[in-house]
C-alpha positions as a Python dict, from the first residue, in 0.01 Angstrom:
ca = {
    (1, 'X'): (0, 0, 0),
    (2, 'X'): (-214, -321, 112),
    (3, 'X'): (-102, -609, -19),
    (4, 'X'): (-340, -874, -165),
    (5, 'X'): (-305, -1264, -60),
    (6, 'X'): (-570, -1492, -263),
    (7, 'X'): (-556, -1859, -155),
    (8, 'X'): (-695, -2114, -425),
    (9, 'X'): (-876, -2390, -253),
    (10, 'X'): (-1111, -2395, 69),
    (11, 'X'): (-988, -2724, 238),
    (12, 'X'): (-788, -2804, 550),
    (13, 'X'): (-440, -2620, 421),
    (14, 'X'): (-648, -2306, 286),
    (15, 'X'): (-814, -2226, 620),
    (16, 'X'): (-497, -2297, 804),
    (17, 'X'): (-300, -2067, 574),
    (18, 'X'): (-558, -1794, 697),
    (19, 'X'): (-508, -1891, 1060),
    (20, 'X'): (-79, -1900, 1053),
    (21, 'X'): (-145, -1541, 800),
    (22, 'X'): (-316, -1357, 1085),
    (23, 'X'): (-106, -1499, 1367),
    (24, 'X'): (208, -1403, 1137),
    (25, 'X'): (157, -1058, 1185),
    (26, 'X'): (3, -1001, 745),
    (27, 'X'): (-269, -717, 831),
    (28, 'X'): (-300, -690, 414),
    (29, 'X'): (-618, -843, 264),
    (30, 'X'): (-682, -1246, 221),
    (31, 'X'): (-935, -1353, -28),
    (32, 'X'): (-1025, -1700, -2),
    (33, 'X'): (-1145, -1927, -340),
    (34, 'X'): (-1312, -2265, -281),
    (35, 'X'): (-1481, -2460, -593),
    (36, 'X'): (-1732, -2610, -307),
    (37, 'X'): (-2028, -2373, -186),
    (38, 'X'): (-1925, -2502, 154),
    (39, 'X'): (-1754, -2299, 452),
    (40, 'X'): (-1348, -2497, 478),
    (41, 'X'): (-1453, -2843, 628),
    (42, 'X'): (-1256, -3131, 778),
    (43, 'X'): (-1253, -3447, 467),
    (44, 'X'): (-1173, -3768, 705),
    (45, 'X'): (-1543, -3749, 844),
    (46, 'X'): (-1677, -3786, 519),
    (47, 'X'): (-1578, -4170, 506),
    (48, 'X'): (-1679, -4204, 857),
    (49, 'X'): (-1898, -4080, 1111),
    (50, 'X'): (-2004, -3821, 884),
    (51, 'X'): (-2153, -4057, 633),
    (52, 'X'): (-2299, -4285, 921),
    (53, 'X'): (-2529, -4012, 1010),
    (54, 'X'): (-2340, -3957, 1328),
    (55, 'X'): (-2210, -3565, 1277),
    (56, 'X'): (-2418, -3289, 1115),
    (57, 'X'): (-2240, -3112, 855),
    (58, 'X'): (-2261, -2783, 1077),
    (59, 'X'): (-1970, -2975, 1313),
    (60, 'X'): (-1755, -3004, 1001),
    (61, 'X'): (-1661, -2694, 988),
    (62, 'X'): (-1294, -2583, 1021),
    (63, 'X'): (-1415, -2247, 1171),
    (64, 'X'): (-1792, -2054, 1157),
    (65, 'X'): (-1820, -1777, 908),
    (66, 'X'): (-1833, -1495, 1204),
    (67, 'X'): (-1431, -1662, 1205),
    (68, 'X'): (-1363, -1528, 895),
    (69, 'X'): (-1540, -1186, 872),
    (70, 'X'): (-1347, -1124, 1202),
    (71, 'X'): (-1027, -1184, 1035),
    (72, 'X'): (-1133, -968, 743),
    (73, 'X'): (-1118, -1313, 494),
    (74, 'X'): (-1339, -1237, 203),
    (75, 'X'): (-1439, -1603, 99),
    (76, 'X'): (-1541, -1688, -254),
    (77, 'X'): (-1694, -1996, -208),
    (78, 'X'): (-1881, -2202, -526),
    (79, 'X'): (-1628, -2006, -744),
    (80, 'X'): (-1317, -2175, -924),
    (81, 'X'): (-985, -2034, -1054),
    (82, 'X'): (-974, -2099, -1411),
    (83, 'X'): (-623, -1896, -1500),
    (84, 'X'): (-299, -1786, -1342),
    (85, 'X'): (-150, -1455, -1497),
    (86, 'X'): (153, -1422, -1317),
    (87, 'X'): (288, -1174, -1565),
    (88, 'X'): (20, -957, -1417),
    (89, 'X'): (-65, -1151, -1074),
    (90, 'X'): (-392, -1174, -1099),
    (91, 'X'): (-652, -1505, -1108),
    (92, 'X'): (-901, -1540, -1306),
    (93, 'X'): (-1268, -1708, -1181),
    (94, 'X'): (-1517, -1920, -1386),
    (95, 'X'): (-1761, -1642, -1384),
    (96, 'X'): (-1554, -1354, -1554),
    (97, 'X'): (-1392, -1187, -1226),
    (98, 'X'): (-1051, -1086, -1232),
    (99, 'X'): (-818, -1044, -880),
    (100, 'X'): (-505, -919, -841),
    (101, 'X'): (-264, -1094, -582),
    (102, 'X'): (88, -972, -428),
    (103, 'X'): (89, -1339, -317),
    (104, 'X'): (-85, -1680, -406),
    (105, 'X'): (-125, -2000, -236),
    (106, 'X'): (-231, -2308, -437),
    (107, 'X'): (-422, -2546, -182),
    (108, 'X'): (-606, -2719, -419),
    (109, 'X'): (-553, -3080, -292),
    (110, 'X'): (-560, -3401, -478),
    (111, 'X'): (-909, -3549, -648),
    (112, 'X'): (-953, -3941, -600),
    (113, 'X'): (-772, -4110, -942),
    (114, 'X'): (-1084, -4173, -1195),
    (115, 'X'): (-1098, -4495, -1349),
    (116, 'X'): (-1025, -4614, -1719),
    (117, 'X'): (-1282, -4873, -1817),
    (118, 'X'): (-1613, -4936, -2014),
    (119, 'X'): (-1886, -4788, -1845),
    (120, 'X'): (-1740, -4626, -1580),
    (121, 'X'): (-1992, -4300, -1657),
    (122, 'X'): (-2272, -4514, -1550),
    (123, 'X'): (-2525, -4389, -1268),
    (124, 'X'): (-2398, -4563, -930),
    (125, 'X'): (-2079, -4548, -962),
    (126, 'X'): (-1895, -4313, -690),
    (127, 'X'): (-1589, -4143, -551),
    (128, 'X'): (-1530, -3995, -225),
    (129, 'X'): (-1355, -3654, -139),
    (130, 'X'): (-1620, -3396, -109),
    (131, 'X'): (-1960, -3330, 79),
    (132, 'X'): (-2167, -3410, -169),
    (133, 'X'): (-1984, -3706, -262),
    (134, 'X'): (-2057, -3862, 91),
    (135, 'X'): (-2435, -3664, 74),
    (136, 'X'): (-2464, -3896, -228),
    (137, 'X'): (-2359, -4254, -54),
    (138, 'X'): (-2530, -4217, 269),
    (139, 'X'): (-2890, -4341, 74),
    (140, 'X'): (-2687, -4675, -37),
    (141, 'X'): (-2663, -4745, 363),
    (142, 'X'): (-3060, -4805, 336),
    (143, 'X'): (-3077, -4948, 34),
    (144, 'X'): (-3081, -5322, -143),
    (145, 'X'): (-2804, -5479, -355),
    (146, 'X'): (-2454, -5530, -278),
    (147, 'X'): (-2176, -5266, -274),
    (148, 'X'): (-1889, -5311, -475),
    (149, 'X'): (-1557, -5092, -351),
    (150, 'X'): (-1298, -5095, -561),
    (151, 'X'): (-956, -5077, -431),
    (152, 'X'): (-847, -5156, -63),
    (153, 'X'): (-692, -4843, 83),
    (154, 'X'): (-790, -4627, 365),
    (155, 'X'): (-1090, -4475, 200),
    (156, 'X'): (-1188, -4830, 79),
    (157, 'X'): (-1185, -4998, 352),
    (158, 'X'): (-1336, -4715, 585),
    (159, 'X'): (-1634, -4698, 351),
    (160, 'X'): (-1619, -5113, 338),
    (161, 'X'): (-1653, -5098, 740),
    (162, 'X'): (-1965, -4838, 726),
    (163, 'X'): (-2140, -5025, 510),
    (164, 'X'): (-2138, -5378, 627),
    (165, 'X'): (-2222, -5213, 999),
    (166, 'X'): (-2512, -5058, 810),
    (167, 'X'): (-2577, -5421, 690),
    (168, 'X'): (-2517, -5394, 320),
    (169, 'X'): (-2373, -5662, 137),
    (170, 'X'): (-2014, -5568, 54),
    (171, 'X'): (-1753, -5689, -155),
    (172, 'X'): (-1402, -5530, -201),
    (173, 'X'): (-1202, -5570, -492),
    (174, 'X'): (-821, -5505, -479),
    (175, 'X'): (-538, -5536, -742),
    (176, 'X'): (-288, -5631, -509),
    (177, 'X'): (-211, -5943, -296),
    (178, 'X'): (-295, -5803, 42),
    (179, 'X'): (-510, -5470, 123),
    (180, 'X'): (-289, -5152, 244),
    (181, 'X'): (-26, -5279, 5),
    (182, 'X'): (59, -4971, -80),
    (183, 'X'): (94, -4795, 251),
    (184, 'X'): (123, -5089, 545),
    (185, 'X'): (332, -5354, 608),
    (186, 'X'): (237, -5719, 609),
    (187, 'X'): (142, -5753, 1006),
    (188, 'X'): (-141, -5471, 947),
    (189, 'X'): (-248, -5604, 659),
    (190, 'X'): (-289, -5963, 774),
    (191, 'X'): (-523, -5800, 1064),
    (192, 'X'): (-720, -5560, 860),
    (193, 'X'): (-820, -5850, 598),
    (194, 'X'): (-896, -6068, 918),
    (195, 'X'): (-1080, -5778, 1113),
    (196, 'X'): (-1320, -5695, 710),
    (197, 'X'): (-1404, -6112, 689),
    (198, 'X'): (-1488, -6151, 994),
    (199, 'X'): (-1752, -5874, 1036),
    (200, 'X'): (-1894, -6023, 665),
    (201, 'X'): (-1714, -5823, 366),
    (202, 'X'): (-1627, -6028, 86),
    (203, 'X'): (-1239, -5942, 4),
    (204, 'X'): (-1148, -6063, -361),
    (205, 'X'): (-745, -6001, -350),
    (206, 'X'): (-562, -6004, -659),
    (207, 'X'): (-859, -5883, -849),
    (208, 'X'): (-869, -5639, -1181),
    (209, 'X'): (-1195, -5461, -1305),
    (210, 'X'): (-1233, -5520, -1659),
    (211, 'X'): (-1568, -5306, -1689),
    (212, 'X'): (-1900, -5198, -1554),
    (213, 'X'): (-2277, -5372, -1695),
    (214, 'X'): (-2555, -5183, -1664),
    (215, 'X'): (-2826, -4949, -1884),
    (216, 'X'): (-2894, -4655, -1734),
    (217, 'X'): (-2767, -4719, -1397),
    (218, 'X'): (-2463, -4980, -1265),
    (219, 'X'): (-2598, -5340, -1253),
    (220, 'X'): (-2253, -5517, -1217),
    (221, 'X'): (-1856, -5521, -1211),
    (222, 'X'): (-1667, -5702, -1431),
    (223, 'X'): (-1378, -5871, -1388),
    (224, 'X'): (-1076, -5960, -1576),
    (225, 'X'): (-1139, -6293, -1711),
    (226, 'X'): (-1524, -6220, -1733),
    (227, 'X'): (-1721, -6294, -1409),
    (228, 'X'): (-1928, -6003, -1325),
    (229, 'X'): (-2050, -5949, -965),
    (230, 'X'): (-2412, -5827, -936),
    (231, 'X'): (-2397, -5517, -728),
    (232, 'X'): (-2641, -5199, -679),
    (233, 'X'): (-2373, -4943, -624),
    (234, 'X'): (-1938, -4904, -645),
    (235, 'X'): (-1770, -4704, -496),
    (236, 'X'): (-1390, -4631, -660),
    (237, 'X'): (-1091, -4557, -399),
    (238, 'X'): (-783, -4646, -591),
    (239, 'X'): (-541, -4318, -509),
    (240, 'X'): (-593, -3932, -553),
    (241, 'X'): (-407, -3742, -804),
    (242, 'X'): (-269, -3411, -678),
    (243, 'X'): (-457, -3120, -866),
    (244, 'X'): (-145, -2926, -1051),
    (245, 'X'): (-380, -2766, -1333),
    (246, 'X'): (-359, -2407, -1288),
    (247, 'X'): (-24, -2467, -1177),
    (248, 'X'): (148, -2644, -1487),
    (249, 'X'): (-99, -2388, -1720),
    (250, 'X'): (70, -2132, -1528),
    (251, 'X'): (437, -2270, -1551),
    (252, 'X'): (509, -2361, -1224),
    (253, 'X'): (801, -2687, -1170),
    (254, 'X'): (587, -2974, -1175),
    (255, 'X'): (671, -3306, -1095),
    (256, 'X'): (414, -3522, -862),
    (257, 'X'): (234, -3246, -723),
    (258, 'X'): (332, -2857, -752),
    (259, 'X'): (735, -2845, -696),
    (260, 'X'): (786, -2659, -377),
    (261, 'X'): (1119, -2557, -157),
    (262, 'X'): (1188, -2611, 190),
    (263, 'X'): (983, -2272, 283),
    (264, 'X'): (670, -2403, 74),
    (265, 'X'): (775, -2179, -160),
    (266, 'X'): (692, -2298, -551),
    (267, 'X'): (956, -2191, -868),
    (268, 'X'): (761, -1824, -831),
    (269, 'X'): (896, -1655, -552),
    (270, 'X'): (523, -1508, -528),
    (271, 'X'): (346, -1861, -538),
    (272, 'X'): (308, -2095, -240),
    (273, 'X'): (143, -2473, -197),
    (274, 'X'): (95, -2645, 75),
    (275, 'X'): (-79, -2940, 140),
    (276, 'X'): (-198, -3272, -94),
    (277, 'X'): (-94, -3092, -398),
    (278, 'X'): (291, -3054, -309),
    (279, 'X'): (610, -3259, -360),
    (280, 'X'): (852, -3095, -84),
    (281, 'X'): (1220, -3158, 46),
    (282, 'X'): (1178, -3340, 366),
    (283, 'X'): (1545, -3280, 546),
    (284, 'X'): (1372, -3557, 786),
    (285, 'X'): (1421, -3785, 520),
    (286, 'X'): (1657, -3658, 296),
    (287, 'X'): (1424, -3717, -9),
    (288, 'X'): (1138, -3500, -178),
    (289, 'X'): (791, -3687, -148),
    (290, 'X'): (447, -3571, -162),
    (291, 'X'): (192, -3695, 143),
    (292, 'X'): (-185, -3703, 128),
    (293, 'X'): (-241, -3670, 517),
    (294, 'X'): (-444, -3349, 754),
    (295, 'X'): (-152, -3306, 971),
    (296, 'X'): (92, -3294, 632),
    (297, 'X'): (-180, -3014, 494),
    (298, 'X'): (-189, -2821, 832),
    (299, 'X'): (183, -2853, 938),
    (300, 'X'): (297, -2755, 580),
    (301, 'X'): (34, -2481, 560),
    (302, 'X'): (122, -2317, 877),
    (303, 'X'): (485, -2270, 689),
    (304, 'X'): (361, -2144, 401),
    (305, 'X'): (134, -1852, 616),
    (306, 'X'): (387, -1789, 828),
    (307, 'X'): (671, -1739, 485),
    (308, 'X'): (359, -1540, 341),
    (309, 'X'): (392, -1270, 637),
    (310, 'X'): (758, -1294, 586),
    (311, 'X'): (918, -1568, 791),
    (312, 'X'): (1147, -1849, 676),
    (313, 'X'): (1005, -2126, 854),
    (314, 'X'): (1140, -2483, 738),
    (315, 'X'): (917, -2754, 694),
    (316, 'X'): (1017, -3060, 842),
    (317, 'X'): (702, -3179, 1042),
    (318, 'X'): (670, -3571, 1108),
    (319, 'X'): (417, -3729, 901),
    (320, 'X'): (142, -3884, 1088),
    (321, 'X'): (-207, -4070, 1025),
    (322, 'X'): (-505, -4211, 1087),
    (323, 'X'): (-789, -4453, 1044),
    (324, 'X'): (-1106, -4576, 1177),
    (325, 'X'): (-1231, -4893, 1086),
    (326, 'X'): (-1525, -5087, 1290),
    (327, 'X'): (-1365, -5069, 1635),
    (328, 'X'): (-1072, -5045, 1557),
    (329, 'X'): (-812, -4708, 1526),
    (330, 'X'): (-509, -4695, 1344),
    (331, 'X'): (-256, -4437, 1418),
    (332, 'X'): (57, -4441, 1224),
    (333, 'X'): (319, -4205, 1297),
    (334, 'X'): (633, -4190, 1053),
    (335, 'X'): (746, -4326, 728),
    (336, 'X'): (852, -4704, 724),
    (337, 'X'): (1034, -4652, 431),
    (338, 'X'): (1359, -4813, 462),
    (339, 'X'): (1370, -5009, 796),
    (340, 'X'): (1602, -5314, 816),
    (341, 'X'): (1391, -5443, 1159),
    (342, 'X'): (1048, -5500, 1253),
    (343, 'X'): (885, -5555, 1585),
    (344, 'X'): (569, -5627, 1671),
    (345, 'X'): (439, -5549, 2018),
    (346, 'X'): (133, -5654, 2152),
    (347, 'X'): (-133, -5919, 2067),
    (348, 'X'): (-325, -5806, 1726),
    (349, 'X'): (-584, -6115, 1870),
    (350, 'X'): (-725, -5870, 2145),
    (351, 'X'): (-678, -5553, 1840),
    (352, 'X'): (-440, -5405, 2072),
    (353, 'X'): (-60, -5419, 1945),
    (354, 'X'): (164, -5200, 1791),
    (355, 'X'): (423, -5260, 1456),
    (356, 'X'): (734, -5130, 1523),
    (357, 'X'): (994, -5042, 1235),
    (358, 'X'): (1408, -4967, 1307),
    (359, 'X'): (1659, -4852, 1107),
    (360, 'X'): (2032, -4861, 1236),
    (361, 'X'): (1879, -4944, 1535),
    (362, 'X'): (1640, -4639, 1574),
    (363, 'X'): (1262, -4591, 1548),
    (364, 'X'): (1179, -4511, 1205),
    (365, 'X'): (787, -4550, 1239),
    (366, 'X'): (500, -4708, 1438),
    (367, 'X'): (169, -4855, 1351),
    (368, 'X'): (-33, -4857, 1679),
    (369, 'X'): (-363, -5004, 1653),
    (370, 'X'): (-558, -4946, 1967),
    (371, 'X'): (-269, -4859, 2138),
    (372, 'X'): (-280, -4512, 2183),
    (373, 'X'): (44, -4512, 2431),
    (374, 'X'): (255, -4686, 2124),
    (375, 'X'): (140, -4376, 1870),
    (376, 'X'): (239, -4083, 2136),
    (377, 'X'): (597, -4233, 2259),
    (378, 'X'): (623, -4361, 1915),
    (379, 'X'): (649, -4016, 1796),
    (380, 'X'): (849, -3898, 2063),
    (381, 'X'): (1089, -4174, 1992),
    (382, 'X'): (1094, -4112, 1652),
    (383, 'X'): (1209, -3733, 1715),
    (384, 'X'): (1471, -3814, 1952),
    (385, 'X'): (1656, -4057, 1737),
    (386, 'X'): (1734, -4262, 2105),
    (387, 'X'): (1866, -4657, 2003),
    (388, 'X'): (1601, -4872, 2075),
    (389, 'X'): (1659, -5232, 2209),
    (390, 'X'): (1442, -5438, 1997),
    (391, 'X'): (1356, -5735, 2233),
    (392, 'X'): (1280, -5455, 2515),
    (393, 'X'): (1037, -5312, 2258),
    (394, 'X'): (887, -5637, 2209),
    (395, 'X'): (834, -5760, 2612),
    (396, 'X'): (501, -5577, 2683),
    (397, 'X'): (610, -5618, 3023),
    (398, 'X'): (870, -5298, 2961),
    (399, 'X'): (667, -4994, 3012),
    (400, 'X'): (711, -4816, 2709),
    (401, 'X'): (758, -4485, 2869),
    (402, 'X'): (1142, -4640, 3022),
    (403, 'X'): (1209, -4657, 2634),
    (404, 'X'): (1170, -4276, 2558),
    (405, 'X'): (1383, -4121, 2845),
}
């Protein structure tokens, strides 16, 4: 008998899944369920060159449809999974159809966090994960008034960066003391805030939105202590919130994100996750954790297809990232968690240096900002565990690559 896999969610881990499936050996059927009427798409565009105008939407795509009627995917795209029976595996859509599974993956990511505060249904204010979320801001590039962006992460600041090169007015609002707070150390934070004020965006640091003014569209963002700053449009980017819905209707473990074993596995032994929505084991770091990262979706997802067909692959992949901001690209690979040293190689004057944490004397993880060579050894260095001598890390006059053998 045939057996049935039906993936929930059309993004980066989904069409991956499909991908490791097929290579895997599973010759049973895959039907693929995406909310969005779009074919599987890459996201990190969408703050980027996407929304600049700069790739058509075609050059998004993950694969081209002929892709998956060769691989005998039957895609349900604009549909979405309302119920999990897993009494008697089967999903059930939004518009009345019922499908029966042997196996189910959950890829259904994590939305951007929605914010609590007086008028905060009001026309012009936006979020960004989707297609039509960035379809929506690209007009705002070409229009008056300022642009408020609330919250100073990567999506904030990416968006912050698109916009003033457009030559909006831009102001960015953040909680915290310092932008990337929650994901950088000082040294990259110092340059980022440098690198956004001096190409013209206002950064208002230790900032809380009280509200949003306006009648039938946003006219203003209020603060805590009532100033409101006149703006035309906001844009919200404080965190995602990993979409566990069908899975804690359904009874799965949760606890931040869909509970999932070392195999991808979730607390049915005929449900997988991968991707955004997951808090895993990492035996990398001896601690569970949930990461909202491409490679994390794709790495994690090709474990999941490949446990699907039957393997018992162990995910342990090392996290890695990325941003683009103005000139500038960010690669980060590891998890500074923890380190007891810091280095810093490289002049962040000429935006080319690299931040360097240790632990015990080992590379834990490496911010490289135009530095390329940093990111790649980094990694390798990272993997190998080889003691590092800090002060050689710092002399840029050691050639990096003497570090890694």
């Amino acid at each position: 008998m045939t057996e049935t896999v039906i993936i929930i969610g059309a993004g980066q881990a989904g069409a991956q899944a499909v991908v490791s499936l097929r290579q895997s050996g599973f010759q049973g059927a895959i039907v693929m369920i995406g909310e969005e009427p779009a074919l599987p798409y890459q996201r990190p565009p969408l703050s980027k060159a996407y929304l600049k105008g700069e790739l058509a939407e075609a050059r998004l795509y993950l694969r081209p449809e002929e892709f998956y009627k060769t691989q005998n995917v039957e895609l349900r795209l604009g549909e979405k999974v309302v119920r999990i029976d897993r009494g008697g595996k089967t999903v059930l859509t939004e518009k009345g159809g019922r499908l029966s599974y042997d196996k189910l993956l959950l890829a259904t990511g994590a939305p951007p966090r929605r914010i609590d505060a007086p008028g905060a249904d009001l026309d012009g204010i936006h979020y960004l994960r989707t297609l039509a979320d960035s379809d929506a801001l690209r007009p705002l590039l070409a229009a008056e008034g300022r642009v408020v962006i609330i919250g100073a992460g990567y999506v904030g600041l990416e968006v912050a960066a698109v916009a003033r090169q457009a030559g909006r007015d831009v102001t960015v609002l953040e909680m915290a003391d310092r932008v990337l707070a929650r994901v950088a150390s000082k040294p990259v934070s110092v340059f980022y805030e440098a690198l956004h004020r001096d190409a013209g965006v206002e950064l208002r640091l230790g900032a809380t939105v009280e509200g949003f003014v306006g009648g039938d569209a946003l006219e203003g963002v209020k603060l805590t202590g009532g100033e409101v700053i006149d703006c035309a449009a906001a844009l919200v980017g404080i965190g995602a919130v990993p979409e566990v819905t069908l899975a804690a209707e359904a009874g799965l473990e949760i606890a931040n994100g869909v509970v999932v074993d070392e195999h991808a596995r979730t607390s049915d032994p005929d449900i997988w996750a991968a991707g955004d929505c997951t808090n895993f084991p990492s035996p990398r770091y001896s601690r569970r954790m949930r990461l909202e990262s491409v490679p994390n979706a794709i790495e994690q997802a090709k474990a999941a297809g490949a446990n699907m067909a039957g393997g018992a692959v162990v995910y342990d992949a090392l996290p890695w990232f990325w941003s683009d901001q103005y000139d500038v690209k960010l690669q980060t690979a590891g998890l500074m968690e923890g380190f007891d040293n810091m280095v810093v190689r490289g002049d962040p004057q000429i935006k080319r240096f690299a931040v360097w944490y240790l632990k015990d004397g080992k590379a834990l993880a490496v911010d490289a900002i135009n530095d390329p060579a940093s990111f790649v050894i980094g990694k390798r260095l990272i993997e190998s565990g080889a003691a590092i001598d800090p002060d050689k890390l710092a002399d840029v006059s050691v050639d990096l690559k003497t570090l890694a053998t």
